[in-house]
C-alpha positions as CSV (number, residue, x, y, z in Angstrom):
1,X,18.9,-8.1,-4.7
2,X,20.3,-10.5,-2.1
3,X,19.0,-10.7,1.3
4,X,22.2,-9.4,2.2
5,X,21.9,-6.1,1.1
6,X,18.4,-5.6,3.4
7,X,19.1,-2.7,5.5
8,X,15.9,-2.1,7.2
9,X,12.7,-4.5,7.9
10,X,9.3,-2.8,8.1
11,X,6.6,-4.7,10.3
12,X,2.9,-4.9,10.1
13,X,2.4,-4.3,13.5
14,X,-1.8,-5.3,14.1
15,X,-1.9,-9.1,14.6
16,X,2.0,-9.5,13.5
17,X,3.2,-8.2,16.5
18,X,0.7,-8.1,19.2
19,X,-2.1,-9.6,19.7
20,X,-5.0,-7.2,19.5
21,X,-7.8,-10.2,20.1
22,X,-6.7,-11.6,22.7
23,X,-5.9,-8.3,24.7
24,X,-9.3,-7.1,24.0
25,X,-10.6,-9.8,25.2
26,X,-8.5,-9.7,28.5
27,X,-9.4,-6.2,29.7
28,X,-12.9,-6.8,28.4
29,X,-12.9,-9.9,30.9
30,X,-11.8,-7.7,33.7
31,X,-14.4,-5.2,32.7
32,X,-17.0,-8.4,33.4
33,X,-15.8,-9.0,36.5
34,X,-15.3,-5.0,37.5
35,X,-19.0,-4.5,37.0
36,X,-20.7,-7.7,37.0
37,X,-21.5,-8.1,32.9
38,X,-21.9,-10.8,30.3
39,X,-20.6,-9.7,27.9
40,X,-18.9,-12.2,24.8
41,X,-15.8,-10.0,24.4
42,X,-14.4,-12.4,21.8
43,X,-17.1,-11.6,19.9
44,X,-16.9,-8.0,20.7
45,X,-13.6,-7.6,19.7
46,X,-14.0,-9.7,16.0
47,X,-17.0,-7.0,15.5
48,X,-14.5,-4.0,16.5
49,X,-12.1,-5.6,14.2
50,X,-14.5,-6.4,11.1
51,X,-15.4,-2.7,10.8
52,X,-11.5,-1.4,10.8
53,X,-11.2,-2.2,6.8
54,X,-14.4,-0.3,5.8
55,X,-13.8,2.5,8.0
56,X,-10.5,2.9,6.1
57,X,-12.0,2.5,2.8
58,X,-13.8,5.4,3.2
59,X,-10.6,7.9,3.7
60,X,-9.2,5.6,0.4
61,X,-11.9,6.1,-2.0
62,X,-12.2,10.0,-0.7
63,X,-15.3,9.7,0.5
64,X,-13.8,11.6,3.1
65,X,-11.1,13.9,4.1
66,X,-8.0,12.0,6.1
67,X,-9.0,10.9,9.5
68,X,-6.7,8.9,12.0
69,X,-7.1,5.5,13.1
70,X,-8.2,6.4,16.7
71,X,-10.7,8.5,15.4
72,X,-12.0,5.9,13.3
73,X,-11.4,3.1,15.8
74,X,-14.0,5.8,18.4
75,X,-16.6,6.0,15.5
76,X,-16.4,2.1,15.3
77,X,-16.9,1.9,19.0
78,X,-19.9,4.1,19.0
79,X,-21.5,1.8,16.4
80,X,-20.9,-0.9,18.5
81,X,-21.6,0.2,22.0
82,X,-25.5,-0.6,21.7
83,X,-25.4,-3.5,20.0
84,X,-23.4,-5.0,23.3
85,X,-25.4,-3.8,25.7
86,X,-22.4,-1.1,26.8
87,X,-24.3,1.8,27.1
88,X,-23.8,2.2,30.7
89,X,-19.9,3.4,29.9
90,X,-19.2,7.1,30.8
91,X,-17.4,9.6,28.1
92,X,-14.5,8.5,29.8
93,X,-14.6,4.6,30.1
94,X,-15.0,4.5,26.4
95,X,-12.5,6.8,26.0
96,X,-10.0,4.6,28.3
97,X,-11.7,1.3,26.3
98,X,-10.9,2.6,22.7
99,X,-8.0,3.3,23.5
100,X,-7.1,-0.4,24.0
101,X,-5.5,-0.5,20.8
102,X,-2.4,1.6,22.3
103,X,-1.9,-1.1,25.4
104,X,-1.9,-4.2,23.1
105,X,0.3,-6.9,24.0
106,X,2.9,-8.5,22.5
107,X,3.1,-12.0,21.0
108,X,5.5,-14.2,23.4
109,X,8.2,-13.9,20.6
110,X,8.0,-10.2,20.0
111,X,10.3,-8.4,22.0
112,X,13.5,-11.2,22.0
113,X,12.9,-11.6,18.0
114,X,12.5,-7.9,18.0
115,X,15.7,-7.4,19.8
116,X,18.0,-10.0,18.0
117,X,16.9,-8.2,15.1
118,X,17.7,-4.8,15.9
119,X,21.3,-5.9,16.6
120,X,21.6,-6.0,12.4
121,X,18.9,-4.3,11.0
122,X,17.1,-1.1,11.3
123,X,13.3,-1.7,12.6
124,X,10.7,0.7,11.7
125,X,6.5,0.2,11.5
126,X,4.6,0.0,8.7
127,X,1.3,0.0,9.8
128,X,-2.6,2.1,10.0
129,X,-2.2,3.0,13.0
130,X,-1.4,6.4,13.6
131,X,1.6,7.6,15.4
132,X,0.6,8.5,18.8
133,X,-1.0,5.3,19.2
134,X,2.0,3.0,18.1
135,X,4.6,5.1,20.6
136,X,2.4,4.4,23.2
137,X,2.2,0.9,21.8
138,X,5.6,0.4,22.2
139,X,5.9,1.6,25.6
140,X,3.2,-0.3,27.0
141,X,5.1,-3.4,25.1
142,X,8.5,-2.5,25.1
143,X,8.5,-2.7,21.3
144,X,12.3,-1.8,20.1
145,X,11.5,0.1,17.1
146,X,14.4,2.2,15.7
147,X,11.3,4.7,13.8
148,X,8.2,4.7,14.5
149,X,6.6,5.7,11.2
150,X,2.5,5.8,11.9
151,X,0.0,6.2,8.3
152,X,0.5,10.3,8.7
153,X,3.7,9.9,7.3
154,X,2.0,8.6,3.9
155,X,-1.2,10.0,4.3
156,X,-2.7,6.9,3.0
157,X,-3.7,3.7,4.6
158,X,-2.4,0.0,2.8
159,X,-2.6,-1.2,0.8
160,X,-2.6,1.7,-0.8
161,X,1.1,2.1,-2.7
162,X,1.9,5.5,-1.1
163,X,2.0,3.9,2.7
164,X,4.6,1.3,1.5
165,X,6.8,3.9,-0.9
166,X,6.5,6.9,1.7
167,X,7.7,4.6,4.6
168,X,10.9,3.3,2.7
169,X,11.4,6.6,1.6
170,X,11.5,8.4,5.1
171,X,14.4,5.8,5.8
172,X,16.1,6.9,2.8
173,X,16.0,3.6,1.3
174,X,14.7,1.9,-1.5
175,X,12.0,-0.4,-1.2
176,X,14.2,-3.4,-2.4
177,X,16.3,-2.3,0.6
178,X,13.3,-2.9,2.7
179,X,11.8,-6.3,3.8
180,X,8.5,-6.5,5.1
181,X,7.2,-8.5,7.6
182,X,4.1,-9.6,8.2
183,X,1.7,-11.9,9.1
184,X,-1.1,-11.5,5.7
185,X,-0.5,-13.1,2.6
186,X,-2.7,-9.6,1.3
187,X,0.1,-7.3,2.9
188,X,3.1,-9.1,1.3
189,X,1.6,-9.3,-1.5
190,X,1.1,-5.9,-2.2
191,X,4.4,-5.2,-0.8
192,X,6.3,-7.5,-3.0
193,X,4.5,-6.0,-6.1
194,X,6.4,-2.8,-4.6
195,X,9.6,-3.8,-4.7
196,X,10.0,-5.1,-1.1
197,X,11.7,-8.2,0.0
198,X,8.5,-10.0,2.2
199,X,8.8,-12.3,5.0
200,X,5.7,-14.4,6.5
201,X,5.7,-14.6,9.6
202,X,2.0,-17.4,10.9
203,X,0.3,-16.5,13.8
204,X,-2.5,-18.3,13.8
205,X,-4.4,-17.2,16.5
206,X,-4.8,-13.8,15.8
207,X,-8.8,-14.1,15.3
208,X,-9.1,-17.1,18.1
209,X,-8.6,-20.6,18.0
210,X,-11.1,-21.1,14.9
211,X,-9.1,-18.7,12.6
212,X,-9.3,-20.6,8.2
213,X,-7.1,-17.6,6.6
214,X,-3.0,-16.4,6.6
215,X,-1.9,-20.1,8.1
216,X,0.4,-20.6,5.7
217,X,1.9,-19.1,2.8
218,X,-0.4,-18.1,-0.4
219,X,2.7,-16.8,-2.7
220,X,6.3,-17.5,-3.0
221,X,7.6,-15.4,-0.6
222,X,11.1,-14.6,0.6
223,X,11.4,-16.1,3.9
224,X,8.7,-17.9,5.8
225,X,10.0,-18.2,9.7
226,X,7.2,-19.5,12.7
227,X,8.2,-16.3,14.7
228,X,10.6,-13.6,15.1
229,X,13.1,-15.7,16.9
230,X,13.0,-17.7,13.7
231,X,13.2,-14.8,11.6
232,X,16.3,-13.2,13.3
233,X,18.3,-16.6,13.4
234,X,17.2,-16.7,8.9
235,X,18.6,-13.9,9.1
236,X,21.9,-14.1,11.2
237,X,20.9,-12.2,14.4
């Protein structure tokens, strides 16, 4: 199908459109200053971060009944708390820190690629996280999503097939109606085995200045823009 007939682009939305290092980082700065720790937030936040794939993989492989991404975000926390020397946060200080993950900012190019885009295309999330935490996402960010569509919808977290086919589905489209955007070689991969039209989109920063993986392309894939600005004048916006 030509990239003409795309009617709707999905987004990864963790690391493709806001930067979820990097904001960690800055409240966990200010939480430093605040109350007069040392604490490597960088590393902090790569530790929160390298525990969100195995908490998932647990709901995947059954091993337990479905559980939402705060929840499993909170259990991740726990772990970590002690190992960082956090203990001294009240019930609800690492309530407010965990949920950090609804107040993440937006790259620089978000919101304007974002926009442009919405002009032509219908703009929807395709992403773990659950719902409650992407609408407040987006109105933290100002994200102009036309549907919001959290991993409830599926019941499944990617890349398992049923979060890509469930989301195209509750747009009424098919998934070659669909391009998906995002910002892992892994993700568009297993997208474009779906069906969907995929669109890379670098950002190279999302695990700090040192990051080795998804800066550049590992498969052919439809369109490969630097940022959304990019992406909306590919695609005529």
């Amino acid at each position: 199908m030509p990239l003409d007939e795309i009617k709707a682009l999905t987004f990864d939305v963790f690391g493709t459109v806001v930067d979820w290092r990097g904001t960690i980082v800055s409240e966990g700065s200010r939480m430093n200053r605040e109350r007069g720790w040392d604490v490597d937030w960088a590393a902090f936040a790569d530790a929160w971060r390298a525990l969100y794939q195995p908490s998932m993989s647990e709901v995947r492989d059954g091993e337990r009944s479905w559980t939402r991404l705060d929840n499993l975000h909170r259990e991740s926390l726990d772990t970590l708390i002690p190992q960082f020397g956090l203990d001294g946060l009240d019930a609800v200080a690492c309530e407010h820190l965990n949920r950090v993950w609804h107040r993440l900012h937006p790259w620089p190019d978000a919101v304007t690629g974002l926009s442009r885009l919405k002009t032509r295309f219908v703009l929807a999330t395709l992403s773990n996280g659950n719902i409650a935490l992407l609408v407040n996402m987006a109105k933290h960010a100002n994200l102009p999503w036309d549907a919001i569509l959290g991993a409830e919808i599926a019941g499944h977290y990617k890349p398992q097939a049923e979060a890509y086919l469930k989301t195209a589905d509750a747009l009424g489209l098919q998934p070659d109606e669909c391009l998906m955007v995002a910002a892992h070689n892994s993700d568009l991969v297993t997208a474009g085995g779906l069906g969907f039209r995929t669109a890379f989109v670098a950002r190279p920063t999302e695990y700090g200045p040192s990051q080795t993986t998804d800066l550049s392309t590992e498969r052919n894939f439809d369109i490969v823009a630097e940022d959304f600005n990019a992406l909306a004048t590919t695609l005529g916006c």
